[in-house]
C-alpha positions in Angstrom: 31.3 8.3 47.4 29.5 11.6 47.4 27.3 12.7 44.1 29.1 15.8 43.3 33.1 16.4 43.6 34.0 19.5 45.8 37.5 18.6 45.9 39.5 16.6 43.1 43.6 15.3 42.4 44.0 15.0 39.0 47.3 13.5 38.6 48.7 14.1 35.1 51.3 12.6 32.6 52.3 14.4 29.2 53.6 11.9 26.4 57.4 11.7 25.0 57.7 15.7 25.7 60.8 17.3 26.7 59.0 20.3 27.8 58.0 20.5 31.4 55.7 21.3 33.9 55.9 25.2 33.5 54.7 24.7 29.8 51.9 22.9 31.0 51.4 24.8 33.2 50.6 27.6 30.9 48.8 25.5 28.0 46.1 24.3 31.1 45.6 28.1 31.9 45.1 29.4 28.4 43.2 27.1 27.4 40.9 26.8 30.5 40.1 30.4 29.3 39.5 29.5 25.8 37.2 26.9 27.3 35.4 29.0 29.5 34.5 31.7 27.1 33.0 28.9 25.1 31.1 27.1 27.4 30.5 29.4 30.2 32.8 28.3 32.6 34.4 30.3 35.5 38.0 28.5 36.0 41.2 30.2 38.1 44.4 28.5 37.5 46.5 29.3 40.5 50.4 29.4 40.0 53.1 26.4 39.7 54.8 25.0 42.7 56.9 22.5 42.9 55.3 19.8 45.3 58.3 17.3 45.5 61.5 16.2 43.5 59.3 14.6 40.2 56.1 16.8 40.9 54.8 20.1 40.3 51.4 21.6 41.2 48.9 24.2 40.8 45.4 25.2 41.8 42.2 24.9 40.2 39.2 26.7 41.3 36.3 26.3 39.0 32.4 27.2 38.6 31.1 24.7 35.9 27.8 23.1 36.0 26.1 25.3 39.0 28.8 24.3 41.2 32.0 25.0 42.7 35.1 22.8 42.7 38.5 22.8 44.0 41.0 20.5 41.8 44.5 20.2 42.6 46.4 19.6 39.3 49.5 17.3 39.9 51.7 17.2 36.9 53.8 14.5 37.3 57.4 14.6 35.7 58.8 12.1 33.5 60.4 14.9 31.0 64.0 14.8 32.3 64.0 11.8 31.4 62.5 12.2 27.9 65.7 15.1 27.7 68.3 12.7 28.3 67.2 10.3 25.6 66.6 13.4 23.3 69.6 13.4 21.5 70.5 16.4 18.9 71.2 16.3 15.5 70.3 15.6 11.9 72.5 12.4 12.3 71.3 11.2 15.6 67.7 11.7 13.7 69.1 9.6 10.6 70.5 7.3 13.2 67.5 6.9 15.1 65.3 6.2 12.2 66.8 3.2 10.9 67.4 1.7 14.7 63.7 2.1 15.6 62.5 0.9 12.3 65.2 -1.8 11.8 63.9 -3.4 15.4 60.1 -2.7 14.8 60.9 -4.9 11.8 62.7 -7.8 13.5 60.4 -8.1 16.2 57.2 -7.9 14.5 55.7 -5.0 16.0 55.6 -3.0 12.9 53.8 -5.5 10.4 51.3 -5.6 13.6 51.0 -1.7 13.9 50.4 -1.9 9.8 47.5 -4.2 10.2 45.9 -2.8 12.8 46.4 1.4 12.8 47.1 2.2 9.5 46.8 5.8 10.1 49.5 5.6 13.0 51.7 2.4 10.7 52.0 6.0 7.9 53.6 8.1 10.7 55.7 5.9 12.4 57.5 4.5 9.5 56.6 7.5 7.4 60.3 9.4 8.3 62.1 5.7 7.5 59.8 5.5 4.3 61.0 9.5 3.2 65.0 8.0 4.4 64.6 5.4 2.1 63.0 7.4 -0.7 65.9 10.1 -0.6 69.0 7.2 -0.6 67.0 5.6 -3.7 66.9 8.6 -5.5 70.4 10.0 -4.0 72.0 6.4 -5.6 69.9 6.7 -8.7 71.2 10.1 -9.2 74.8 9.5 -8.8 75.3 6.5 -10.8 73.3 8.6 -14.1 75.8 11.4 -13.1 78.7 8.9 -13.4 77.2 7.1 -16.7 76.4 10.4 -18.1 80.0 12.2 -17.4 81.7 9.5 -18.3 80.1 9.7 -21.6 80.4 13.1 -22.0 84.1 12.8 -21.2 84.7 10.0 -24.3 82.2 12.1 -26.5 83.8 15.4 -26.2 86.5 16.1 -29.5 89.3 17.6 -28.1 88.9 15.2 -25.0 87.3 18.3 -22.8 85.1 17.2 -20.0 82.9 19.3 -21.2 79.8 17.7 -19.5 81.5 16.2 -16.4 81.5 19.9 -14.4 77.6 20.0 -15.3 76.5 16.1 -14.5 78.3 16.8 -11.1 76.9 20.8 -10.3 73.1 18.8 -11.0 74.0 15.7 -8.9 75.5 18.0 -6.1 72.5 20.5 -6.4 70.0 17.8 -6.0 71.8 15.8 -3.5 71.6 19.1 -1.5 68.1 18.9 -2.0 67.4 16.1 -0.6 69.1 16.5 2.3 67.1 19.5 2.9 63.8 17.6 2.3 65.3 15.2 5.1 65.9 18.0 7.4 62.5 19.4 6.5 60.4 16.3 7.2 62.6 16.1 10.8 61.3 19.6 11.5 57.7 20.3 9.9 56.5 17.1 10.0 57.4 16.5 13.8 59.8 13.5 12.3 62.4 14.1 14.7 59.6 13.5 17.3 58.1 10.6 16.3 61.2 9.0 15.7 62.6 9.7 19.1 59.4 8.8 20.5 59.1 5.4 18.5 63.0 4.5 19.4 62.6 5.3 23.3 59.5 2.8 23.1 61.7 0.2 21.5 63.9 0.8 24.2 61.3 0.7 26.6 60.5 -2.6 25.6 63.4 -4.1 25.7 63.7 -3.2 29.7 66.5 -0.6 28.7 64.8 2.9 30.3 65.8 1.8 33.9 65.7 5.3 34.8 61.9 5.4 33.5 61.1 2.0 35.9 62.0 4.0 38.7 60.3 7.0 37.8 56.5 5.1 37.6 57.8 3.3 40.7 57.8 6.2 42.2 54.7 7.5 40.9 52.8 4.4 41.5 53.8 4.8 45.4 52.7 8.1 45.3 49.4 7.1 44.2 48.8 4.8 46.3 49.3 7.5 48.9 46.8 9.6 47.3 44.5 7.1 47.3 44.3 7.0 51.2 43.7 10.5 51.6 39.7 10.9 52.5 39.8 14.5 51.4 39.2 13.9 47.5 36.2 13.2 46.1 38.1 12.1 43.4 41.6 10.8 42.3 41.9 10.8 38.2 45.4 9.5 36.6 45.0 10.9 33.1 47.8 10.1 30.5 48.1 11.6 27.2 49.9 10.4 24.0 52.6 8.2 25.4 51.8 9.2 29.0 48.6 7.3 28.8 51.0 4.2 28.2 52.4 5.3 31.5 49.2 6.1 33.0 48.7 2.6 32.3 51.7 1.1 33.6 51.6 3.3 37.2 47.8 1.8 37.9 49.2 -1.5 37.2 52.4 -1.5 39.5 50.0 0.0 42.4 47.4 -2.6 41.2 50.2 -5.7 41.9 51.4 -3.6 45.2 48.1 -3.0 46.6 45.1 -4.2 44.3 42.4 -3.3 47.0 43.8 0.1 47.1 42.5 0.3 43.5 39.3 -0.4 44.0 38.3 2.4 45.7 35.4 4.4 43.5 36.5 7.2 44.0 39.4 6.4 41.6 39.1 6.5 37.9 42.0 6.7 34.9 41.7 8.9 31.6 44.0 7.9 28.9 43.9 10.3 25.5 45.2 9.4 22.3 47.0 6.7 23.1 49.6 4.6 21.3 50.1 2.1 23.5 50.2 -0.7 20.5 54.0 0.6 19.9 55.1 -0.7 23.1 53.1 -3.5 23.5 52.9 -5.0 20.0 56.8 -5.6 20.7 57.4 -9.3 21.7 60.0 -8.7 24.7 57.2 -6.3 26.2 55.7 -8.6 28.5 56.4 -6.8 32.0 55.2 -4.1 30.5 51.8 -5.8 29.6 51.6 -7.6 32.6 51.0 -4.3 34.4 48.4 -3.3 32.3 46.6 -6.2 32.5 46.8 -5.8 36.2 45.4 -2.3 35.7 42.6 -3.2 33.4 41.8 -5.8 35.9 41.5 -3.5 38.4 39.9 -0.5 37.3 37.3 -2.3 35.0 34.4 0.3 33.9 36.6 2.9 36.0 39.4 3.1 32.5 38.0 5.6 30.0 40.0 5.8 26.7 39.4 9.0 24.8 40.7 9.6 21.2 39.3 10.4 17.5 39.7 8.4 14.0 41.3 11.7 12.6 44.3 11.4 14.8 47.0 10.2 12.9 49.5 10.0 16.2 46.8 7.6 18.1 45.7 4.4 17.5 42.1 5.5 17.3 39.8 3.7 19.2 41.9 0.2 19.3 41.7 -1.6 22.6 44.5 -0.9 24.7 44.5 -4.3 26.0 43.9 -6.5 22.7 47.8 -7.1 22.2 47.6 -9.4 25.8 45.0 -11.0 24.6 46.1 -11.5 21.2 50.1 -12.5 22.5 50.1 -13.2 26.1 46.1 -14.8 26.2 46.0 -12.8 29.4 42.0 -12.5 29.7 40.6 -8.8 30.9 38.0 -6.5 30.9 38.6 -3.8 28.5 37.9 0.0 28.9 35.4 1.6 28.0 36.4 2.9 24.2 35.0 6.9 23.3 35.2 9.0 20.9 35.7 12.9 21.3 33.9 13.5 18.2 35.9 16.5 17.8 34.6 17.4 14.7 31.2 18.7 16.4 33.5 20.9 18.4 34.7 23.0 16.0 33.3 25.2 13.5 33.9 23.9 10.0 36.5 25.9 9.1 38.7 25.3 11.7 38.2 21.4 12.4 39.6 21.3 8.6 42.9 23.2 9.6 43.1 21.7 12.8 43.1 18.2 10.7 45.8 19.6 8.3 47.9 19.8 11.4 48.4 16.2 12.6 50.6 17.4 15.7 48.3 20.0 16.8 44.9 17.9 16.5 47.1 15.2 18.8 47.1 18.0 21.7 43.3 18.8 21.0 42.3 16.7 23.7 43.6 18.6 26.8 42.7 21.7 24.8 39.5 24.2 24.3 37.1 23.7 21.8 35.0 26.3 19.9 32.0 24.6 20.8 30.3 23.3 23.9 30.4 19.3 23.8 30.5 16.0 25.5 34.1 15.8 25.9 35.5 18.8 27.7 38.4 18.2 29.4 38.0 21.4 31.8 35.0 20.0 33.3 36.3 16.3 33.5 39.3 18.3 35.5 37.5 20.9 37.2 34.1 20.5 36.9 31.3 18.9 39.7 31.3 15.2 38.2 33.2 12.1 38.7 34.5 11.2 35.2 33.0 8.2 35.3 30.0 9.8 36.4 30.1 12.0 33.2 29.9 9.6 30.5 28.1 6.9 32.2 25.2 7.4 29.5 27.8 6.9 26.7 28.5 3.0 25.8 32.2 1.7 24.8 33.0 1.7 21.0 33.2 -1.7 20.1 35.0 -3.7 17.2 35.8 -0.5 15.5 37.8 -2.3 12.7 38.1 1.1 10.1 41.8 1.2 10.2 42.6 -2.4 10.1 43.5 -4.2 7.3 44.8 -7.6 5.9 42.6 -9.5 9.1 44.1 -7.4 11.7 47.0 -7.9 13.9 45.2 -10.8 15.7 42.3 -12.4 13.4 41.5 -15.0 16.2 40.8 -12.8 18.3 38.6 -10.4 16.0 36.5 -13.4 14.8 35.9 -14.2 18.6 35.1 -10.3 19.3 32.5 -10.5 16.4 30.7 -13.8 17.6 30.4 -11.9 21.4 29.1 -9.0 19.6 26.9 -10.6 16.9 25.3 -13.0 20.7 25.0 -9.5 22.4 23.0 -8.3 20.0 20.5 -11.5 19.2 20.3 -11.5 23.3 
C-alpha cells in the first residue's frame, strides 16, 4: 500500500433520505467550497453521472495537504427505496407512531435504547410521547366540556343552554390546537422523519424490507469488485445516519462472501452518526447482527466510527457492536470510537445555533466547518491520506457511559468492559 493516495473510491450511503444523489450531489460541492475557503483547500467537484442502475458518480480533484488527488465519489442509491416506504399524510404519521413505538415496546428495544442513549431514547419516542400528551389532554378536555355543559344546561332558568355553545367553541378551539401542535412537531421537529425512519428499522428487523436485502446485495457485490481493482490507493465505504447501519451490513455480506477480499489495507469503512442500536437492540435482528459481526471481524482497526455527544439523532459514541455482545455473545473487535469535537470547529456563536438545530448538527459531519480541525471530511474524501492513516495518532473512546443510565442496556457486559479497562491501565 503506497504512503500517499493519488487515486481514491469513496463509496457513499446517505441515511433514511428520500432525496437522491443529485442533492448530494450538490451538498458535497457547496460544502467542499465552504471547506476550502476555511482550510485552504483547492477541491473541483466534477458533474453527476449515473454509473449503473443503483449508482451515481462524480469527480473529485483536490489539492489538500501539498498534494494532489483524484477521488471518485460513488453515491450509492438506496433512496427509492426509502420513497416507497415514505408514506404521506398526517394519519400515516399518527399511524406510524404508534406502530413503531407499540413494537419497540414489545420487543424490548426501546427500554434498551432508554438505558443506553438517552439523548436518542428523547427523539425516538419523543413524537409518541407529544401523541400521547395531546389524546390526554384532548380526553381531559372533552369530558370537562361535557361535565361543564351539562351543568350549564340544568343551571340555566329558562332551561337555555346557555353555556353548552361556549363549553363546545373552547373544546373545539383547543382540540384544533392540538392537532396543529401534532402537525407542527411532524414538520419542525423532523417527527415525520424520525418516525418513518424508526418504523422502516422495525421493519428492517423483522426481515420485511426484502427490497432493501437486495439492494446491499447488490452493493456488497459491487464492492467486492471494487476491491480488485489495483488502481485505488484507497476504497472507503462511508455511511451516514442510518446508512452507516448499511455501511455496516454491505462489509459484512462481502465479509461472509469473500472474507480475504476484506482484508485488503487498502480498504477502510467510515460510519458517522450512527444509530445502529435501533436495529440491532431489536431481538428478531440477528441476520442483521450477524453481518456486522462479520464486518467488525474483518475490518478490525480499519472501522472508524465518527460522531459527537451533542447529536441527539446518534447514539454518540456507543459501540456499534455492544448489542452482539450483550444478546447474541458474538465476541469481536470493536471500532475504533472518535469524536468530531465539533465544537472546536465552529465559532461560538454558531456551534450554539447549530446545536439548537438537532437535524442540521446530524448533517454536520459531511459538512464544512468554520474552523480548520481534525475531522474534516473533505480531506478524509479528497485529501492525500488513507483514513486510517489520518487518525492513527487518535486512540478509540472507550467506556463512554454519559448517556447511559439505570446500568445500561447490558450491565454484564459494562462491568467486564470496566475490569479490561481498569487491567489496561495498571499494565
Amino acid at each position: 500500500m503506497t504512503n500517499t493516495v493519488h487515486r481514491r473510491l469513496a463509496l457513499y450511503l446517505s441515511g433514511y433520505d428520500p432525496r437522491g444523489a443529485s442533492h448530494y450531489h450538490r451538498l458535497y460541492r457547496e460544502q467542499a467550497a465552504l471547506q476550502s475557503q476555511a482550510s485552504n483547500h483547492r477541491i473541483e467537484v466534477g458533474k453527476r453521472q449515473k454509473s449503473a442502475l443503483h449508482r451515481d458518480c462524480w469527480s473529485v480533484k483536490a489539492h489538500i495537504e501539498g498534494t494532489d488527488t483524484e477521488t471518485r465519489y460513488e453515491f450509492l442509491r438506496w433512496d427509492d427505496v426509502v420513497r416507497s416506504y415514505w408514506h404521506g399524510g398526517h394519519g400515516h404519521y399518527l399511524a406510524m407512531t404508534c406502530s413503531a413505538t407499540w413494537r419497540s415496546m414489545r420487543d424490548g428495544s426501546l427500554w434498551r435504547l432508554f438505558k443506553g442513549a438517552l439523548p436518542m431514547f428523547s427523539v425516538v419516542a419523543g413524537p409518541f410521547i407529544l401523541l400521547l400528551l395531546i389524546s390526554l389532554t384532548a380526553i381531559a378536555l372533552l369530558a370537562s366540556s361535557v361535565l361543564m355543559g351539562g351543568q350549564a344546561w340544568h343551571g340555566s332558568s329558562d332551561g337555555t343552554p346557555l353555556w353548552t355553545g361556549v363549553w363546545a367553541a373552547l373544546g373545539l378551539l383547543v382540540m384544533a390546537g392540538l392537532i396543529w401542535l401534532s402537525r407542527f412537531g411532524e414538520q419542525r421537529w423532523y417527527m415525520g422523519w424520525t418516525t418513518r425512519g424508526t418504523w422502516f428499522c422495525s421493519l428492517q428487523g423483522r426481515g420485511k424490507t426484502p427490497e432493501l436485502e437486495s439492494r446491499l446485495d447488490e452493493h456488497a457485490e459491487y464492492l467486492l469488485q471494487c476491491l480488485q481493482d489495483p488502481q485505488w490507493d484507497e476504497v472507503v465505504l462511508i455511511g451516514h445516519s442510518f446508512g452507516a447501519t448499511l455501511a455496516s451490513l454491505i462489509a459484512g455480506r462481502a465479509a461472509l462472501q469473500n472474507a480475504p477480499a476484506l482484508q485488503d489495507p487498502r480498504f477502510s469503512v467510515l460510519t458517522l452518526g450512527h444509530c445502529m442500536p435501533l436495529l440491532t437492540f431489536q431481538s428478531q435482528a440477528q441476520q442483521a447482527r450477524r453481518f456486522i459481526h462479520a464486518a467488525a471481524q474483518a475490518l478490525g482497526p480499519r472501522w472508524l466510527d465518527f460522531s459527537a455527544p451533542a447529536d441527539r439523532c446518534s447514539t454518540a459514541l456507543v459501540d456499534p457492536v455492544e448489542a452482539l455482545k450483550g444478546m447474541d455473545g458474538l465476541d469481536c473487535s470493536s471500532p475504533k470510537l472518535l469524536s468530531t469535537k465539533v465544537a472546536s470547529l465552529h465559532h461560538p456563536e454558531n456551534y450554539q445555533k447549530l446545536r439548537r438545530d438537532y437535524f442540521k448538527f446530524h448533517f454536520h459531519y459531511i459538512c464544512a466547518s468554520q474552523l480548520p480541525g481534525a475531522y474534516d471530511y473533505f480531506a478524509i474524501t479528497a485529501g492525500p491520506q488513507t483514513l486510517v492513516q489520518r487518525f492513527a495518532s487518535q486512540s478509540s473512546v472507550k467506556n463512554w457511559r454519559k448517556f447511559e443510565c439505570l446500568g445500561g442496556p447490558f450491565p454484564e457486559l459494562r462491568r467486564l468492559n470496566q475490569a479490561n479497562t481498569d487491567q489496561d491501565q495498571r499494565q
